[in-house]
N, C-alpha and C positions, 0 to 999 in steps of 0.2 A: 579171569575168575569173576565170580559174583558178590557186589556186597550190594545190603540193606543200609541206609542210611538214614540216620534220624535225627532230626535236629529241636533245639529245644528256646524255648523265649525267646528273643532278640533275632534269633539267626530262624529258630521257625516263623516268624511275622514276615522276614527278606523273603524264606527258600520254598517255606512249607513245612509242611511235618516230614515227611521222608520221599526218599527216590530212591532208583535201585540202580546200579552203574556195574558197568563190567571195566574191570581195570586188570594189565600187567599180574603176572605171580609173581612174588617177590615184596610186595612192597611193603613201604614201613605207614603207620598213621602216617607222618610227616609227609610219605610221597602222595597216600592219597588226596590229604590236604592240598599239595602245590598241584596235581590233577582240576584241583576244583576251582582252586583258584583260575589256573591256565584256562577256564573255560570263559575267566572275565564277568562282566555285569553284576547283579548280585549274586553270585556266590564270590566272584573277587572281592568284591567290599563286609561281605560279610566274613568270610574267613582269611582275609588280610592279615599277614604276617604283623604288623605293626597291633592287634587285636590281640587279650589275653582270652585262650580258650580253654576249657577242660576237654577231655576226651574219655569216651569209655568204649572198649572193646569187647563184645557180646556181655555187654553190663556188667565190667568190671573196669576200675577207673585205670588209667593206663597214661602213660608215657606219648610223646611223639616217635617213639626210636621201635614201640614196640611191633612185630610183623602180625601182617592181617593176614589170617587165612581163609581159604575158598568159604565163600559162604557167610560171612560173618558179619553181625554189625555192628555198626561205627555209629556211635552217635557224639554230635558237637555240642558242647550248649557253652556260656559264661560264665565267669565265677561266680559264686553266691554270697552275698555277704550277711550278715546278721543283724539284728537289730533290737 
């Protein structure tokens, strides 16, 4: 299946603003993540388990656990804090 991918501050400066990747049906955020990772360089370092990330799935905020369907996008970005 297909997803868009977008990514936001920190990890857009590493990856870019977005890519498009064909991955497995079935999977959860979580597996496309360890996907991105497995592909090593910067997107390992930027999406590094050891990293606190958000995630939203076709722009609603969401879980690691939750399933991505055909088509959809994912975007990463970091916590925000306030000030």
């Amino acid at each position: 299946m297909k997803l868009t991918l977008r990514y936001f501050a920190s990890i857009r400066e590493a990856l870019g603003a977005t890519e498009t990747l064909d991955v497995p049906d079935g999977l959860t955020v979580a597996g496309v993540r360890d996907l991105l990772i497995a592909k090593g360089g910067a997107h390992a370092a930027a999406l590094a388990r050891h990293r606190a990330l958000r995630t939203a799935l076709n722009q609603v905020l969401c879980e690691e656990a939750a399933r991505v369907p055909d088509g959809a996008e994912l975007a990463f970005f970091p916590p925000v804090t306030g000030g």
